[in-house]
C-alpha atoms as a printed R data frame, in Angstrom:
    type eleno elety resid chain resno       x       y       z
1   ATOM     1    CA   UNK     A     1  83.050  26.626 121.443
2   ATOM     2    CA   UNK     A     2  84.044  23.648 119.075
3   ATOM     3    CA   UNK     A     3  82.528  23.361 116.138
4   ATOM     4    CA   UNK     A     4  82.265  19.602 114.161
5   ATOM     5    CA   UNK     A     5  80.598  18.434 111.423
6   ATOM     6    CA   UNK     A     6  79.100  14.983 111.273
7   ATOM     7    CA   UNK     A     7  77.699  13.466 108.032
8   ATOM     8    CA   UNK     A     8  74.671  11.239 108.675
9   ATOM     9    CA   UNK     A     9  74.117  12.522 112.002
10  ATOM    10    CA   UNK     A    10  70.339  11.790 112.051
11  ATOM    11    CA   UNK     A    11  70.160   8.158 112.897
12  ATOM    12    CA   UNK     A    12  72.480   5.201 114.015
13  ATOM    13    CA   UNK     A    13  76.171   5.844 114.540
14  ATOM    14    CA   UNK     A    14  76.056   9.633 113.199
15  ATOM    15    CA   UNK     A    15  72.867  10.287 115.589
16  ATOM    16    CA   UNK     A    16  75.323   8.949 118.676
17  ATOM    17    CA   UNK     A    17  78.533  11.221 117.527
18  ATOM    18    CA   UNK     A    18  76.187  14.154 117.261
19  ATOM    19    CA   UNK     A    19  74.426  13.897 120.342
20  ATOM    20    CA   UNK     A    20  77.921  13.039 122.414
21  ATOM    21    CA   UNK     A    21  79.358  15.890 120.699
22  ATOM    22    CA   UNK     A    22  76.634  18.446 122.186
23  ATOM    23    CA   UNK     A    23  76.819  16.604 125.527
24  ATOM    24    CA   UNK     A    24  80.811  17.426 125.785
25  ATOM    25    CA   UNK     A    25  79.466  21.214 124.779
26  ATOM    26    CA   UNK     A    26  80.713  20.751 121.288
27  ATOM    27    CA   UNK     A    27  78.501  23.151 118.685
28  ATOM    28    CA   UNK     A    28  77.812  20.371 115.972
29  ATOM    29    CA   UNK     A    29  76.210  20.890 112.708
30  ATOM    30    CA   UNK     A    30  74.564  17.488 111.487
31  ATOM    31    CA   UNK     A    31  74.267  16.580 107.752
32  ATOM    32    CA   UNK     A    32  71.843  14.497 106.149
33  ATOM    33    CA   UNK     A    33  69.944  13.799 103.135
34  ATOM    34    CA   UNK     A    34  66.490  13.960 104.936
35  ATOM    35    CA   UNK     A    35  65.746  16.080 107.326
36  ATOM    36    CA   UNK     A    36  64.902  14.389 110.399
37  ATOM    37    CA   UNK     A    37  64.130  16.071 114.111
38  ATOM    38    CA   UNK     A    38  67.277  16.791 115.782
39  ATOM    39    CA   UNK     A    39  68.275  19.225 118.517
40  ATOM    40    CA   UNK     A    40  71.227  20.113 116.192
41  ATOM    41    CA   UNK     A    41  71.747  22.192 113.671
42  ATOM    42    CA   UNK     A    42  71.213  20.665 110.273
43  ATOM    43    CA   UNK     A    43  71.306  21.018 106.535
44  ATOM    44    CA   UNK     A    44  70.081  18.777 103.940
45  ATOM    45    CA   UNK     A    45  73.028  17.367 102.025
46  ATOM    46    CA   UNK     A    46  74.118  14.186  99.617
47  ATOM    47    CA   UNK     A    47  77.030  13.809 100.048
48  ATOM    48    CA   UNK     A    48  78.021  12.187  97.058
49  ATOM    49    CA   UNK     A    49  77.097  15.385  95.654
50  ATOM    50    CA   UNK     A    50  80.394  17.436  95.351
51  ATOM    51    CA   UNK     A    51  78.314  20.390  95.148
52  ATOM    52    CA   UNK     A    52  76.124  19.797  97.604
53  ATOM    53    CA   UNK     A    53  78.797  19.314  99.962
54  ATOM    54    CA   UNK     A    54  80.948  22.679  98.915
55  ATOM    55    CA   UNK     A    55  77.158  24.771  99.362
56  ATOM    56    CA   UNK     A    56  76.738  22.869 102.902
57  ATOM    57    CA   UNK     A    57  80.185  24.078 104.209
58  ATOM    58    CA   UNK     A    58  80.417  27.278 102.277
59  ATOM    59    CA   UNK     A    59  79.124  29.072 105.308
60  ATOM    60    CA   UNK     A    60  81.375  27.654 107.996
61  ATOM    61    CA   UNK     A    61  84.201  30.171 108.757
62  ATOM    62    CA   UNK     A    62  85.981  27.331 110.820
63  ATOM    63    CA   UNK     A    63  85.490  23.682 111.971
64  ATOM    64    CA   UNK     A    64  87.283  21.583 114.322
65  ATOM    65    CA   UNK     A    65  86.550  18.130 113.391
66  ATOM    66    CA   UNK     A    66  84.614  16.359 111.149
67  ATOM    67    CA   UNK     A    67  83.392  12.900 111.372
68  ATOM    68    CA   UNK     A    68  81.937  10.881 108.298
69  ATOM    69    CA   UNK     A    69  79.099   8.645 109.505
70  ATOM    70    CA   UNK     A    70  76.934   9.038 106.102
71  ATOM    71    CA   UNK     A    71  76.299   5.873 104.176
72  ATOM    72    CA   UNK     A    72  74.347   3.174 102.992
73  ATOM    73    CA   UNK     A    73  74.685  -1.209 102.165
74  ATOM    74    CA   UNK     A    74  72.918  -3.576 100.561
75  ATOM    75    CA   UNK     A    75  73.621  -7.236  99.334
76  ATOM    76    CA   UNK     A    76  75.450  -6.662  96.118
77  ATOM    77    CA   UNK     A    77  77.149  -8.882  93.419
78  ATOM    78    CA   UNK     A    78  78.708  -8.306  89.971
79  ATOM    79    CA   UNK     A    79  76.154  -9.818  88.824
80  ATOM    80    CA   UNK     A    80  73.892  -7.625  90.765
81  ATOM    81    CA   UNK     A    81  72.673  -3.938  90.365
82  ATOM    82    CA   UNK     A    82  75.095  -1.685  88.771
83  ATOM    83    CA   UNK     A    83  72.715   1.114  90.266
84  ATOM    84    CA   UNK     A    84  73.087  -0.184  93.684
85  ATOM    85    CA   UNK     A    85  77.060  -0.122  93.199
86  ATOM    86    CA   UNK     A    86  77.164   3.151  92.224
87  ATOM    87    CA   UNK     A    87  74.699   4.338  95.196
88  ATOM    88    CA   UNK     A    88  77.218   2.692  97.887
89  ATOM    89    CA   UNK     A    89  80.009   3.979  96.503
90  ATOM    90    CA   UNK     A    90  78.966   7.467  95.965
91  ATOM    91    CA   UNK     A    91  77.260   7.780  99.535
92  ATOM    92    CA   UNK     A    92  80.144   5.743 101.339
93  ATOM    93    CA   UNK     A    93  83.718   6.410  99.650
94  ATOM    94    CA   UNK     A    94  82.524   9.606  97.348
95  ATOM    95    CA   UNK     A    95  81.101  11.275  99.718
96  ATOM    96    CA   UNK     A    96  83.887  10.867 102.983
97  ATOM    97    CA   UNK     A    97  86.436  12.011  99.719
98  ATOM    98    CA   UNK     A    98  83.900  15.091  98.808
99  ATOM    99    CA   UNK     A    99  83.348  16.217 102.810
100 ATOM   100    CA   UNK     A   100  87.203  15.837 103.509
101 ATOM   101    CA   UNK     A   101  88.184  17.899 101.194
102 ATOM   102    CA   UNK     A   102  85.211  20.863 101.567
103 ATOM   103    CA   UNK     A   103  86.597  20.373 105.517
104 ATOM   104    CA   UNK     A   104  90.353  20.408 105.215
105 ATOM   105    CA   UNK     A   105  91.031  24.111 104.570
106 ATOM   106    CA   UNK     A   106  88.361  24.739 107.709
107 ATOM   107    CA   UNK     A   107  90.299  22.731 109.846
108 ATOM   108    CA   UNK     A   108  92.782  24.394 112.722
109 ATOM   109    CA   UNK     A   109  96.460  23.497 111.962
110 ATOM   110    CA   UNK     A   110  97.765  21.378 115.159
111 ATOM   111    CA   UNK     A   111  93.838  19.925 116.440
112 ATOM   112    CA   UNK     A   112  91.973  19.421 113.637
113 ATOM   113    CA   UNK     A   113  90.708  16.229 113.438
114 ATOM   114    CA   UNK     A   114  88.752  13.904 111.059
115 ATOM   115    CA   UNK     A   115  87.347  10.919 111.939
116 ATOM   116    CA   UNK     A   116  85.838   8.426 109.229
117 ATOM   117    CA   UNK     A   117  83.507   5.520 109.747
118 ATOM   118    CA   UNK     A   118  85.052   2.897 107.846
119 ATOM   119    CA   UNK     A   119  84.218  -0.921 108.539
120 ATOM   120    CA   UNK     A   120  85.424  -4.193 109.598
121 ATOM   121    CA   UNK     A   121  84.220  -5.173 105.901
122 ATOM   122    CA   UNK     A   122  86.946  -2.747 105.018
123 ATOM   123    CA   UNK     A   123  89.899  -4.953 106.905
124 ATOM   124    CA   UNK     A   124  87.871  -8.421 105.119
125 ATOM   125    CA   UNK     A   125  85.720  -9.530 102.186
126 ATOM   126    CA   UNK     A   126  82.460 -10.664 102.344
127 ATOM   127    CA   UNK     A   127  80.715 -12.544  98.810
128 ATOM   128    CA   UNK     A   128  77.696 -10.573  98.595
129 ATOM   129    CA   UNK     A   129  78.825  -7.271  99.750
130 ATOM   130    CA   UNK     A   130  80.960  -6.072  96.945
131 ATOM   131    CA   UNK     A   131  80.209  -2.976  96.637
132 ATOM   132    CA   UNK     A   132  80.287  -2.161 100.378
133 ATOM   133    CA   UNK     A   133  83.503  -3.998 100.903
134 ATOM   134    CA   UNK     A   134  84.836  -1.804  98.015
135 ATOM   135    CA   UNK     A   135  83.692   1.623  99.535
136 ATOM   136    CA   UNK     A   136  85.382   1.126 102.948
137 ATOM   137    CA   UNK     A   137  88.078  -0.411 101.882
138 ATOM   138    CA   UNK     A   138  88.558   2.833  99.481
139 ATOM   139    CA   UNK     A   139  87.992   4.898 103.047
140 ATOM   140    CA   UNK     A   140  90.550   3.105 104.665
141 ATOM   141    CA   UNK     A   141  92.929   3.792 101.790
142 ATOM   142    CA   UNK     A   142  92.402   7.219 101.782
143 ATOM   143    CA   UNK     A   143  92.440   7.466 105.574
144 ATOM   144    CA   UNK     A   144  95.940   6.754 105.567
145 ATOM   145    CA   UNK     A   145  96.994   8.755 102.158
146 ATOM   146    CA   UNK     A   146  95.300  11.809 103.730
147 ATOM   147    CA   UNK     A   147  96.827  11.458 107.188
148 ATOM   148    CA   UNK     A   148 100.428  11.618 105.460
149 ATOM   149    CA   UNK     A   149  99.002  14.839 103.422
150 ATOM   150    CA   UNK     A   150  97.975  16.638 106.466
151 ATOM   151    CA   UNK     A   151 100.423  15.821 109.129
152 ATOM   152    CA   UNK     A   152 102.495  18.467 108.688
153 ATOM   153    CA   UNK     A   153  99.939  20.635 109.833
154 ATOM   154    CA   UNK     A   154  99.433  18.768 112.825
155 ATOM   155    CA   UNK     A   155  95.759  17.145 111.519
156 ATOM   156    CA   UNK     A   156  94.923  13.388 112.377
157 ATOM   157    CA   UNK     A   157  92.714  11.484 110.051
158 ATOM   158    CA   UNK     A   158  91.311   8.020 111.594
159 ATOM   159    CA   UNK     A   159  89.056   5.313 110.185
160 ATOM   160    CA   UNK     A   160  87.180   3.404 112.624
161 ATOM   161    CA   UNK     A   161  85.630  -0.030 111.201
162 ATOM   162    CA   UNK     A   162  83.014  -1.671 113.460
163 ATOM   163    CA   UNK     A   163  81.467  -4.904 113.423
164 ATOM   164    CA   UNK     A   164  78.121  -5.553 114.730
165 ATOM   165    CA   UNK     A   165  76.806  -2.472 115.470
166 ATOM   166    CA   UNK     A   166  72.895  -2.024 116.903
167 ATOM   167    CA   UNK     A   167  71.661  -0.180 114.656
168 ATOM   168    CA   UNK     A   168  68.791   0.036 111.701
169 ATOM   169    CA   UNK     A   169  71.723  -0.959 108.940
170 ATOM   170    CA   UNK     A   170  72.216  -4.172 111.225
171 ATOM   171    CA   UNK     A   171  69.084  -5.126 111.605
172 ATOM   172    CA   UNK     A   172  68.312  -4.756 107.645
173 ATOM   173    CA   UNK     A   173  71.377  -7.349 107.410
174 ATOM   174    CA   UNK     A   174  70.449  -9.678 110.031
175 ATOM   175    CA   UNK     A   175  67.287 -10.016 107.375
176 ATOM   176    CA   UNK     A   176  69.578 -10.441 104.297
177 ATOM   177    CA   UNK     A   177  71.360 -13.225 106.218
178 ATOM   178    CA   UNK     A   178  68.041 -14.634 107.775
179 ATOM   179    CA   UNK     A   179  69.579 -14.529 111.275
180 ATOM   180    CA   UNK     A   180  68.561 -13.097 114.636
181 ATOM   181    CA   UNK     A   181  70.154 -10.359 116.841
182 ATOM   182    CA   UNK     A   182  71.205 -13.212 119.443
183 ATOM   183    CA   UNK     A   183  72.736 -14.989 116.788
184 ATOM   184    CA   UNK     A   184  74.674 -12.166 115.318
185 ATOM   185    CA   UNK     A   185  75.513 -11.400 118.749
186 ATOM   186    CA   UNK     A   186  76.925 -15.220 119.305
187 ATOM   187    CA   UNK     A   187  79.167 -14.767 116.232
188 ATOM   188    CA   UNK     A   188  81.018 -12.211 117.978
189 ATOM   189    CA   UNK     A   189  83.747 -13.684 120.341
190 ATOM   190    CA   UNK     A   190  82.898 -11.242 123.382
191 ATOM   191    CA   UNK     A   191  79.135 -12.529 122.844
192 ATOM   192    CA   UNK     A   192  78.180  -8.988 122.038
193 ATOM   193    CA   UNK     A   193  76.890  -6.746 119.692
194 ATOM   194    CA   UNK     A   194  78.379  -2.812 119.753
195 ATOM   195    CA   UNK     A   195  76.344   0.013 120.759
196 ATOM   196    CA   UNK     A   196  76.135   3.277 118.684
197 ATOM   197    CA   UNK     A   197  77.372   4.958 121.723
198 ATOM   198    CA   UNK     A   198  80.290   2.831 122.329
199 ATOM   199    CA   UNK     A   199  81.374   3.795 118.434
200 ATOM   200    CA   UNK     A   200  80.742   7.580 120.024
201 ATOM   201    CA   UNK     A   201  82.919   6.663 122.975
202 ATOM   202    CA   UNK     A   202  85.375   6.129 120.411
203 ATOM   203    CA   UNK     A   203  85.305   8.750 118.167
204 ATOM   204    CA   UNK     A   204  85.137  11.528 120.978
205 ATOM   205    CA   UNK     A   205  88.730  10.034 121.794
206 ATOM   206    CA   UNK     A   206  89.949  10.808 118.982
207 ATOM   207    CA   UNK     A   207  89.125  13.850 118.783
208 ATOM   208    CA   UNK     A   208  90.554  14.978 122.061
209 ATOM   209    CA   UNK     A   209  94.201  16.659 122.515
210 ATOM   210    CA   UNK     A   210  95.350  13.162 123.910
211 ATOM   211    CA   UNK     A   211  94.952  11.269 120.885
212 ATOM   212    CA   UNK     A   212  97.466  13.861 118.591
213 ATOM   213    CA   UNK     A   213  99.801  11.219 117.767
214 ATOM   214    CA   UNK     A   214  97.018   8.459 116.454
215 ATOM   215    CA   UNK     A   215  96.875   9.109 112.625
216 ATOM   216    CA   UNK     A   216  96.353   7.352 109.390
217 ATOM   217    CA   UNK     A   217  94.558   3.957 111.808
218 ATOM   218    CA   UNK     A   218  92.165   1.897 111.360
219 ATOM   219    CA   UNK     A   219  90.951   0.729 114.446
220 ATOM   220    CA   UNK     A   220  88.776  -2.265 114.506
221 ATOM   221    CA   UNK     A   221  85.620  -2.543 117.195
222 ATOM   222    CA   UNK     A   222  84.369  -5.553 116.771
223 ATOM   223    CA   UNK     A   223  84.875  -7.510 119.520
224 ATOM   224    CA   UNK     A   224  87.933 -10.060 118.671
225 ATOM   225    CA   UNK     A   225  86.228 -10.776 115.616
226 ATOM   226    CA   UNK     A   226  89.202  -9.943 112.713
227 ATOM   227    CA   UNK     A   227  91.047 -11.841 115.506
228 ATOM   228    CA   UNK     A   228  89.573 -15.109 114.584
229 ATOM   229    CA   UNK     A   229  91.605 -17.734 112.176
């Protein structure tokens, strides 16, 4: 049986990979900072703890993908809340950094696979998301720098960067921006918002033998929306 790893696999995005994983008969070990009910196995991990993250995959002989779903937003400005900078960072850049590299002497040579969630705020800037911009950007970046390190051994390393997504983190931006899901959803050429299982749809791709010579990508889904002038 496969074995994956997905950071922030108890809610949104992370709670789609993780359940889609066990559906394709994948054995998936979920990690979180709070420990939520899930059918999956699950440790209690920050991940922009480097130790944390070394302890949490200390016990793991072998893995066969991972996939970095763990972080957090919130409006953010340099004139804003240095604590809140550090917070996104850590959780969203630190943290994919920390898990890759606790992962990447797991990981088969020839299917391994890591997938990271990444953004479309990582292709774009956006005024009062600094810090978040920042952070996936910095995933992106070292999406493709790691993809070059491992591809010798046959390991692909992918950054997907959605848009809209459903999710809690959406809806605590629609509030930011004082706009409703319709409208959000009207923003988006296709007229629609993702689903957390359509990012899933995605990432099990990706993960499959198929999809060995995608590496170092960042694949936008955000329906036509970077495609706008």
């Amino acid at each position: 049986m496969k074995q994956a790893v997905v950071t922030g696999g108890t809610r949104g995005i992370g709670r789609a990979v993780a359940d889609r994983l066990a559906a394709e008969g994948w054995s998936v070990l979920v990690l979180a900072r709070t420990p939520i009910a899930t059918p999956h196995r699950f440790a209690a991990c920050d991940v922009a703890d480097a130790a944390a993250v070394q302890a949490a995959f200390a016990p793991l002989a072998r893995i066969d993908a991972l996939v970095n779903c763990a972080g957090i937003a919130g409006a953010n400005r340099l004139d804003g809340d240095d604590a809140l900078w550090h917070a996104i960072i850590g959780s969203n850049l630190h943290g994919t950094y920390h898990c890759c590299k606790a992962a990447l002497p797991k990981l088969p040579d020839g299917t391994g696979r890591i997938v990271n969630l990444a953004s479309v705020l990582g292709l774009r800037g956006v005024p009062d998301q600094t810090a978040y911009c920042a952070a996936k950007h910095g995933v992106i970046g070292l999406t493709r720098a790691l993809a070059l390190a491992v591809a010798g051994r046959g390991i692909t390393v992918n950054a997907l960067c959605p848009g809209w997504v459903d999710t809690g983190m959406a809806h605590d931006r629609y509030a930011e921006l004082g706009i409703t899901p319709a409208q959000a959803a009207a923003s988006v050429p296709t007229g629609q918002v993702a689903t957390s299982a359509e990012i899933a749809d995605a990432v099990i791709w990706l993960l499959r033998p198929e999809s060995r010579g995608v590496t170092g990508h960042a694949l936008p889904i955000d329906g036509g929306g970077l495609a706008l002038p």
